[in-house]
C-alpha positions as protocol buffer text, in pm:
chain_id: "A"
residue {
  index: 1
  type: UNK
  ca { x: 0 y: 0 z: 0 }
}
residue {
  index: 2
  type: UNK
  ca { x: 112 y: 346 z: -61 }
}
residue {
  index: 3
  type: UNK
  ca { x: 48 y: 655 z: 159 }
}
residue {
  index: 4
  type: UNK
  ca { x: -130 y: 964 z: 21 }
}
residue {
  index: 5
  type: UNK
  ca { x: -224 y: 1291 z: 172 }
}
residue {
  index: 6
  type: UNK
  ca { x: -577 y: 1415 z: 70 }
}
residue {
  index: 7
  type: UNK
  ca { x: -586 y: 1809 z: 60 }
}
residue {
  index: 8
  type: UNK
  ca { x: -928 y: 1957 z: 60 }
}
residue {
  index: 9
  type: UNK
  ca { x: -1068 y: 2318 z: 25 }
}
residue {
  index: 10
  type: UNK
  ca { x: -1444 y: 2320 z: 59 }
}
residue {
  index: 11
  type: UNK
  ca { x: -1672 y: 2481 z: -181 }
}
residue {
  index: 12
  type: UNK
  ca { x: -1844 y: 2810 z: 0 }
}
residue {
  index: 13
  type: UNK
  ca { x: -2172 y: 2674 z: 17 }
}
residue {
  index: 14
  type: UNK
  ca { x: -2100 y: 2392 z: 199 }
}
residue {
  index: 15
  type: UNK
  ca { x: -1831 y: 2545 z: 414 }
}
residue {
  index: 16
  type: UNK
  ca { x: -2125 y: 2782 z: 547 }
}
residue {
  index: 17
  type: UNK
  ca { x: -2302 y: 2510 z: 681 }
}
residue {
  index: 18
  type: UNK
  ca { x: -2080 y: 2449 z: 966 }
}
residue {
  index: 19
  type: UNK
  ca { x: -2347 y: 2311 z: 1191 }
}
residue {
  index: 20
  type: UNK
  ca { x: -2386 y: 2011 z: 883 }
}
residue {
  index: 21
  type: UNK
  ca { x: -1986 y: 1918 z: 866 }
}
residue {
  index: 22
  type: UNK
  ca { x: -2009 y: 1643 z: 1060 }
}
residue {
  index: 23
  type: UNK
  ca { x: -2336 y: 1470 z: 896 }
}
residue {
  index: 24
  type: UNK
  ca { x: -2157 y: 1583 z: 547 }
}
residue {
  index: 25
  type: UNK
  ca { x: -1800 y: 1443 z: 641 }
}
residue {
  index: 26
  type: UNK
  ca { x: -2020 y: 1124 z: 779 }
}
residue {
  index: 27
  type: UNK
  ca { x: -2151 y: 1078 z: 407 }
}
residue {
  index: 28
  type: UNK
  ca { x: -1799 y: 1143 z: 244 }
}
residue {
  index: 29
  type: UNK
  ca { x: -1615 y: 890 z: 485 }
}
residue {
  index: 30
  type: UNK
  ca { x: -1926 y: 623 z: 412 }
}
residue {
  index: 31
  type: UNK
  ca { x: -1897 y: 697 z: 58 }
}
residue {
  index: 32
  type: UNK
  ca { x: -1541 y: 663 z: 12 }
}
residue {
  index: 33
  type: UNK
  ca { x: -1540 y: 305 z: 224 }
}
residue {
  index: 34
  type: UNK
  ca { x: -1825 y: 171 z: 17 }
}
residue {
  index: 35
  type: UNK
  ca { x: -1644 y: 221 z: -287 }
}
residue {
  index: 36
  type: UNK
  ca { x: -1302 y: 200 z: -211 }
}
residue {
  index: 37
  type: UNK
  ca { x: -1309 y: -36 z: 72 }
}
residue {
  index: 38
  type: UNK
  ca { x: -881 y: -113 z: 36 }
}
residue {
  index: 39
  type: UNK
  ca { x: -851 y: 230 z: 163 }
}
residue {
  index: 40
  type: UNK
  ca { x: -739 y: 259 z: 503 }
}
residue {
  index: 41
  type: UNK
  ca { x: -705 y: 564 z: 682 }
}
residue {
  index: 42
  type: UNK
  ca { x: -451 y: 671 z: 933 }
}
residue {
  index: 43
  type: UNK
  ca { x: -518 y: 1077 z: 1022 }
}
residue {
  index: 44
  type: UNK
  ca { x: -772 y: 1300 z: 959 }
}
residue {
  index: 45
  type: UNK
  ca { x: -689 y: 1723 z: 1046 }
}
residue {
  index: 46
  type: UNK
  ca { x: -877 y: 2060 z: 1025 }
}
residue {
  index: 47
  type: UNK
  ca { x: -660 y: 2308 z: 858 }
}
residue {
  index: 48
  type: UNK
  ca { x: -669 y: 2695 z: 923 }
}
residue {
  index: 49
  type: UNK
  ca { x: -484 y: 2790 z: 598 }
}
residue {
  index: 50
  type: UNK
  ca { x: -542 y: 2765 z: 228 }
}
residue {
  index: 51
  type: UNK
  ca { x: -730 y: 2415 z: 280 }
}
residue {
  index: 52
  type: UNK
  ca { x: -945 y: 2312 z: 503 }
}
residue {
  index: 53
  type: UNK
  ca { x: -847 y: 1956 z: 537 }
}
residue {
  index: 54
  type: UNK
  ca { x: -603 y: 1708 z: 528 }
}
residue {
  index: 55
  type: UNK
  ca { x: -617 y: 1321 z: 528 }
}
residue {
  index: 56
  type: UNK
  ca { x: -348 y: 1069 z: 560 }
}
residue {
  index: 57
  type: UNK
  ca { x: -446 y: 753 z: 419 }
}
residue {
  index: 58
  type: UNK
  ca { x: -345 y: 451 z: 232 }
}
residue {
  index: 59
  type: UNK
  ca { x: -448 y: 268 z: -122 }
}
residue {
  index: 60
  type: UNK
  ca { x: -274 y: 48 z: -324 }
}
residue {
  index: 61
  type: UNK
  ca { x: -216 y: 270 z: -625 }
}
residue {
  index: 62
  type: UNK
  ca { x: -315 y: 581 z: -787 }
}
residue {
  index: 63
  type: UNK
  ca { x: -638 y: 531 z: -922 }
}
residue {
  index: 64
  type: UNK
  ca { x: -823 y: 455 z: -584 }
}
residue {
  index: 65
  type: UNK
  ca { x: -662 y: 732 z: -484 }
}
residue {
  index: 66
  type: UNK
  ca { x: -796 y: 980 z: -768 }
}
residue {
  index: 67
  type: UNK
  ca { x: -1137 y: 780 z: -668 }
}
residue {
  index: 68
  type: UNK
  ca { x: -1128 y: 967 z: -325 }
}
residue {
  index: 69
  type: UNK
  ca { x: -1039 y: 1266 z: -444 }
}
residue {
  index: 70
  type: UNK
  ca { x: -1367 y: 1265 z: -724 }
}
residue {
  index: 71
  type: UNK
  ca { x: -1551 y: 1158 z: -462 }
}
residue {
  index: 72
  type: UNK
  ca { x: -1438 y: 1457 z: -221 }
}
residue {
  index: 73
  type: UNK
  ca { x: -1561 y: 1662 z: -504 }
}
residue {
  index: 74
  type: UNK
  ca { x: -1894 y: 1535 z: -554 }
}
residue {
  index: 75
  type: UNK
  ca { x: -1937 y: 1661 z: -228 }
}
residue {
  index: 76
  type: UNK
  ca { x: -1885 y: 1997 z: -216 }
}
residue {
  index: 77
  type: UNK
  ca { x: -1508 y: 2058 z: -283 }
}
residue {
  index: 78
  type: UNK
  ca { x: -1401 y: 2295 z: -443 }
}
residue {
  index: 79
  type: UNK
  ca { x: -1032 y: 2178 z: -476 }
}
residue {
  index: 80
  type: UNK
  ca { x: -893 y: 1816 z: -411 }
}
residue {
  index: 81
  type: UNK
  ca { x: -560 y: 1761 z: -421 }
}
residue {
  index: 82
  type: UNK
  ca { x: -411 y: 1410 z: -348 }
}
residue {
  index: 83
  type: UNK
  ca { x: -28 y: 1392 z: -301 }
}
residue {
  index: 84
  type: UNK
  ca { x: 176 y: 1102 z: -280 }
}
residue {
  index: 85
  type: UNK
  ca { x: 390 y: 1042 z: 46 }
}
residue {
  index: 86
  type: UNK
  ca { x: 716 y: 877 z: 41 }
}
residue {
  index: 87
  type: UNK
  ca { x: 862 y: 776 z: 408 }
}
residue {
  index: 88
  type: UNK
  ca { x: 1191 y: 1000 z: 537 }
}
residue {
  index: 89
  type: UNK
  ca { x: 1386 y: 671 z: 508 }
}
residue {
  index: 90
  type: UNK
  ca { x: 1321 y: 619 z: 167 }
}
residue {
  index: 91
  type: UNK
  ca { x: 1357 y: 931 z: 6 }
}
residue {
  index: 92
  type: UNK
  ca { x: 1716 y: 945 z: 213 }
}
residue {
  index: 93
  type: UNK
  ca { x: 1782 y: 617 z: 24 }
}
residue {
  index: 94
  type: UNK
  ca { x: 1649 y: 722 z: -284 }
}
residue {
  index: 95
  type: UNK
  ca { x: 1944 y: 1042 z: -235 }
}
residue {
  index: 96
  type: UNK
  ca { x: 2189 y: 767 z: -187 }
}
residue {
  index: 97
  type: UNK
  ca { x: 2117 y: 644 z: -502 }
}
residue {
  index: 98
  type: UNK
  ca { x: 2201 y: 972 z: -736 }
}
């Protein structure tokens, strides 16, 4: 499995509806398991910045992840960025390498 960081700005309209995030993050998380059920998630953060989340989570390739991050759009993203995350170790072994 590889580990990917989900970065999410919400539309306006739904980020008005404060006192609905947790029913609408409820229906995101539900949706997401139903149909990507190899995802397994390890964090999940507010964000007071240019995004208004953040999820760590893991898939085993880059499809499912692109999956999560239509389906964070068909509910009211605005922006969905998914990154790929490469361990410390590696990337210092990767160095090694050049």
């Amino acid at each position: 499995m590889r580990t990917y960081i989900l970065m999410t700005k919400l539309s306006a309209e739904v980020a008005s509806k404060m006192k609905d995030r947790e029913k609408i993050g409820q229906r995101w998380l539900d949706q997401v398991r139903k149909k990507c059920p190899e995802v397994k998630f390890i964090a999940h953060y507010g964000l007071l910045g240019s995004f208004d989340f953040m999820d760590i989570y893991e898939a085993p390739d880059e499809e499912v992840a692109a999956k999560v991050s239509m389906i964070s759009r068909a509910n009211g993203a605005s922006q969905a960025e998914s990154w790929t995350a490469i361990p410390y170790k590696r990337i210092v072994e990767l160095a090694d390498e050049i």
